[in-house]
C-alpha positions as CSV (number, residue, x, y, z in Angstrom):
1,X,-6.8,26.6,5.3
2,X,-7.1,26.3,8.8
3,X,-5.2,23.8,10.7
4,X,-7.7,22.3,12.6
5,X,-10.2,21.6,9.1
6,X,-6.5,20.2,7.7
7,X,-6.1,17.6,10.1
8,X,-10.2,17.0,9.8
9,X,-9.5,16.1,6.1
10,X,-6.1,14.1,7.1
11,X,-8.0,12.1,9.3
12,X,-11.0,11.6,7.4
13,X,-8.6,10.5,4.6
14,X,-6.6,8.4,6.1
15,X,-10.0,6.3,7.0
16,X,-10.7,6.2,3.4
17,X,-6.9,5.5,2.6
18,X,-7.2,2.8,5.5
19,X,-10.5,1.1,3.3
20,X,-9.2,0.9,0.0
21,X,-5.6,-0.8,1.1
22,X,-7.2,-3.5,3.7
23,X,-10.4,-4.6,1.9
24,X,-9.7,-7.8,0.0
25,X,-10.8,-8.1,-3.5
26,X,-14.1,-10.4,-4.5
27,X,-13.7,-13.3,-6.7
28,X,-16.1,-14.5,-9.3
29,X,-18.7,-17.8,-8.3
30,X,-17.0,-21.3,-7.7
31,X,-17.5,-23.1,-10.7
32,X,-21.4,-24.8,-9.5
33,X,-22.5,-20.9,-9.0
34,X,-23.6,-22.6,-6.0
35,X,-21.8,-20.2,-3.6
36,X,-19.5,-16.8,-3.5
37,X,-16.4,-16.9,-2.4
38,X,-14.6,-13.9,-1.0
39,X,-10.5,-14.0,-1.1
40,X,-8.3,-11.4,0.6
41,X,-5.4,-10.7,-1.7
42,X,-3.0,-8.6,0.8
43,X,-1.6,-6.3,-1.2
44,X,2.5,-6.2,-0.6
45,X,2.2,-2.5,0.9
46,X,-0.6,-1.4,3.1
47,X,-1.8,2.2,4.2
48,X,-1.2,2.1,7.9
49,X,-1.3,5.8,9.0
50,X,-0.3,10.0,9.0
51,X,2.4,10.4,11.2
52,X,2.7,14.3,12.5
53,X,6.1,15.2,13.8
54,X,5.2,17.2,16.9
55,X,6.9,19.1,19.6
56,X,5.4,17.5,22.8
57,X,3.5,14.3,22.0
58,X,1.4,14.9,25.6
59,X,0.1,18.5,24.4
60,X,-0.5,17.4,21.1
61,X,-2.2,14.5,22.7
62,X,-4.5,16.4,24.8
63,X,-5.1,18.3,21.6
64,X,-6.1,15.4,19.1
65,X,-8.4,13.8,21.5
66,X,-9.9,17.0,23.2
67,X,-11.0,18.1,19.4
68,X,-12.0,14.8,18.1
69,X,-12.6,12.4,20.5
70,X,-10.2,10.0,19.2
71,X,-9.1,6.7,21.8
72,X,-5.3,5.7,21.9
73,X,-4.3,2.6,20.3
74,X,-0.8,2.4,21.7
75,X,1.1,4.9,23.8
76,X,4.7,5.0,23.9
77,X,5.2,8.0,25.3
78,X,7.2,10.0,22.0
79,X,5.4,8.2,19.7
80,X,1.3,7.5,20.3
81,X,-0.9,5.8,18.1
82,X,-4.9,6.7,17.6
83,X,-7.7,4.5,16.7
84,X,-8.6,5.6,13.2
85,X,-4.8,6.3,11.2
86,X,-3.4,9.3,13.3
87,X,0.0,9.1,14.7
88,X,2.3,11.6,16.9
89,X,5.5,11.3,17.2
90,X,8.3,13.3,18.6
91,X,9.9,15.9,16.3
92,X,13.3,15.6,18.0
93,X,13.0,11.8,17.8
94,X,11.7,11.2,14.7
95,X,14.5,13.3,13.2
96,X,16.9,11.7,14.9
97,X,15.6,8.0,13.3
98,X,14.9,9.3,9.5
99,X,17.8,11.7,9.1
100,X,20.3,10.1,10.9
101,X,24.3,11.3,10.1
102,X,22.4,14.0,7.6
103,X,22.6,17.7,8.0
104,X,18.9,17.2,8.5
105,X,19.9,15.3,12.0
106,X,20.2,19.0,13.1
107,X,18.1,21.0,11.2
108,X,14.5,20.7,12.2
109,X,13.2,23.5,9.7
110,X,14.9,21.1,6.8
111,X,12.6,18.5,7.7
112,X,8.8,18.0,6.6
113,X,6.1,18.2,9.6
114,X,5.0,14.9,9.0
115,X,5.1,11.5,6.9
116,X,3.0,8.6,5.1
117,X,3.4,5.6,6.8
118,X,2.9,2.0,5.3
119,X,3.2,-1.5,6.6
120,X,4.8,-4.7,4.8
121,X,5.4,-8.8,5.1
122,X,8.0,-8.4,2.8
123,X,10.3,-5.1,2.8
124,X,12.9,-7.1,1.1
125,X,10.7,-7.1,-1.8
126,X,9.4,-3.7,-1.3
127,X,13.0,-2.4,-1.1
128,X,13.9,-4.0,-5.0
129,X,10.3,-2.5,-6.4
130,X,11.6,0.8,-5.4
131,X,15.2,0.1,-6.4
132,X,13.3,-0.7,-10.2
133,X,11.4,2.7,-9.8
134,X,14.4,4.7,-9.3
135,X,12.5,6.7,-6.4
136,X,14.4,9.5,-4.6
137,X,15.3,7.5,-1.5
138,X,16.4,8.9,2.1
139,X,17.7,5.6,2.9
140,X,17.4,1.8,2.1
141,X,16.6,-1.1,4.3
142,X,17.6,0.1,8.3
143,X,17.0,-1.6,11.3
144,X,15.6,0.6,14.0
145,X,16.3,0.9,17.7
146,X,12.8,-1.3,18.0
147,X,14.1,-4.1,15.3
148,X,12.2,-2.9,12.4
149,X,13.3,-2.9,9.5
150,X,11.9,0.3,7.2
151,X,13.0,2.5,3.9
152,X,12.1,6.0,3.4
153,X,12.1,7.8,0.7
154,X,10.5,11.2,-1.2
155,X,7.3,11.5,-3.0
156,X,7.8,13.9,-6.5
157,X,7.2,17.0,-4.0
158,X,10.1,15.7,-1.7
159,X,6.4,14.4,1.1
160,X,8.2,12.1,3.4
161,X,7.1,8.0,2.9
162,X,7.9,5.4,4.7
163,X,7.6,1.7,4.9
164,X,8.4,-0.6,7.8
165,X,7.4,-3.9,8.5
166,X,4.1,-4.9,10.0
167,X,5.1,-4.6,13.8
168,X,2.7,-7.7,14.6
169,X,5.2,-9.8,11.6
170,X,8.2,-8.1,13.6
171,X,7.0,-10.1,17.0
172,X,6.0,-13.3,15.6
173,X,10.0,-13.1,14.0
174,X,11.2,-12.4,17.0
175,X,9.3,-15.1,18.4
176,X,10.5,-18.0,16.1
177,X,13.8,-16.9,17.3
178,X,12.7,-18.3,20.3
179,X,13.1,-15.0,22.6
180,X,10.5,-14.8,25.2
181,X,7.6,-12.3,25.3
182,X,9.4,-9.9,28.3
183,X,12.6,-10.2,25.5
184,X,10.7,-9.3,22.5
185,X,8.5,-6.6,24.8
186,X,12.0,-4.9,25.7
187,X,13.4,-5.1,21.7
188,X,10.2,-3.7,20.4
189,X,9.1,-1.2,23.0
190,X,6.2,-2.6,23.2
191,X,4.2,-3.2,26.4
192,X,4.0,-6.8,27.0
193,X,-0.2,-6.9,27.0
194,X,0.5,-6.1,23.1
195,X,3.3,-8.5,22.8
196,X,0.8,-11.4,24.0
197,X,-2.3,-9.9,22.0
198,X,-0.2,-10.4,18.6
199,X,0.9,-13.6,19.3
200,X,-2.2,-14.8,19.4
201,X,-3.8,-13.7,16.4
């Protein structure tokens, strides 16, 4: 298959993927069958996006939205975000944060081209149910550079998965712990436009 119909389908996947974990689920008629309610039952992990290990994240860029039109959702130079569930980021970096003090750390062809990324409220809780499931992990709960705390581990066919929490939870943490929007935009990487724009949703 082609490379260019394989990321089609990725993408056009990961919009489906994207549906099924963020629509809420629709309860039954109040009691008077007078109205219907609608609940949204957040599910404890939640498809956020395919995350391709790349060389350059700016040629890759140029690629992605030269081919499909797609708008950036966050840039961060080595790791860029599109509107719709695709993500670059760096080979040499990403490596560097998944396979760290591993012989993987230095061995790029050991290392899968890319990774399913999930989002959580509660990766403490996320962290036991895979501790229950006896999943092959790469490693448990870890901090990262930006103060997130993920997991990663391997699918059956060794397909790299992992699950951090929601960035948006991360800044409103950070908040309650009173630093101020310049600290929290310097911890998380983020620019301080997006810092402000979470805190007020």
């Amino acid at each position: 298959m082609k490379p260019r119909y394989l990321i089609l389908i990725l993408f056009l996947f990961s919009n489906v993927a994207n549906l099924l974990f963020n629509n809420g689920r629709l309860l039954a008629q109040d009691n008077n069958n007078s109205i219907n309610n609608v609940s949204i039952n957040k599910p404890l992990i939640e498809m956020n996006s395919f995350v391709l290990f790349v060389e350059k994240t700016k040629v890759s860029k140029d690629f992605y939205q030269s081919v499909f039109d797609l708008n950036v959702k966050l840039d961060l130079s080595n790791y860029i975000q599109f509107e719709g569930g695709i993500t670059l980021w760096e080979m040499k970096n990403a490596i560097s944060s998944i396979y760290k003090n591993t012989k993987n750390e230095k061995d790029s062809s050991l290392v899968k081209k890319f990774e399913l990324y999930f989002e959580t409220d509660d990766i403490d809780s996320v962290n036991k149910k895979l501790e229950s499931l006896h999943v092959k992990m790469i490693h448990k709960i870890e901090t990262q550079p930006w103060t997130q705390r993920v997991v990663r581990f391997y699918d059956p066919d060794d397909n790299i998965i992992e699950i951090g929490e929601n960035m948006e939870f991360v800044v409103k943490r950070l908040k309650k712990q009173n630093y101020s929007d310049e600290e929290i935009s310097n911890k998380t990487y983020f620019p301080i436009e997006t810092i402000k724009k979470m805190l007020e949703q």
